[in-house]
C-alpha positions in Angstrom: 260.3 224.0 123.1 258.8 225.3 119.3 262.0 228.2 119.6 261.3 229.6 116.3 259.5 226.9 114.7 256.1 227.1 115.4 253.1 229.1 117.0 251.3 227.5 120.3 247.8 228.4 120.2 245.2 228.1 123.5 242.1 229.3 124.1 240.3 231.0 127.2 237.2 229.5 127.8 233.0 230.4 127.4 231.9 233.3 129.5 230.2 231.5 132.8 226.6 232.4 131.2 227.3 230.4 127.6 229.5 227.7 129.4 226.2 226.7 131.6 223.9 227.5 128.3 225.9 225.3 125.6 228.2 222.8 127.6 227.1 222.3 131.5 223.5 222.0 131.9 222.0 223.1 128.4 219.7 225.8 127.5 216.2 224.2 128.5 217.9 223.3 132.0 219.9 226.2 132.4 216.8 228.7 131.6 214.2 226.9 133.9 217.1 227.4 137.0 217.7 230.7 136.2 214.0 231.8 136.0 212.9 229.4 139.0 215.9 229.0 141.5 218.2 232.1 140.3 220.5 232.1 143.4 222.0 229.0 142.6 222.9 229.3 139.1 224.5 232.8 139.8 226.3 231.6 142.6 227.8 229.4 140.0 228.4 232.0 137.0 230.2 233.7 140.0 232.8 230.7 141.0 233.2 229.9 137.5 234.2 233.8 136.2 236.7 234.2 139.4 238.3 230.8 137.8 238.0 232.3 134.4 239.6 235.8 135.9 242.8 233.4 137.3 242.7 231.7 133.8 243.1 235.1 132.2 245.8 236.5 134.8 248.2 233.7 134.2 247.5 234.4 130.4 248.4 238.4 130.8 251.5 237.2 133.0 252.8 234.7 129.8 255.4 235.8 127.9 253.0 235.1 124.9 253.1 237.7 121.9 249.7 237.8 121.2 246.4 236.8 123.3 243.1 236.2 121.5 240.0 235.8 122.8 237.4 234.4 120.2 233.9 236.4 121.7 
């Protein structure tokens, strides 16, 4: 709908690892899991990166000019 007017700009998300870390469970959390109970917690860096991979495959499919991924 911008045409010529304007620039849309998205993001992809956190790798699985910081997305846990800075937004899910936080690092004091996150850390004891991971050292205690690691199965768990890389089960779910696991579902969440396949997610992620779809995220990224619609965004290679786009039509978009330019795709940038802040790391």
């Amino acid at each position: 709908m911008l045409g010529e007017d304007g620039v849309v700009l998205s993001r992809l998300d956190r790798s699985p690892y910081q997305k846990l870390l800075i937004e899910l469970a936080g690092p004091e959390r996150f850390l004891i899991d991971l050292y205690t109970n690691p199965k768990p917690v890389e089960k779910l860096m696991q579902v969440i990166g396949l997610r992620q991979d779809d995220q990224l495959a619609l965004a290679l499919d786009s039509e978009a000019a330019f795709i940038w991924m802040d790391g």
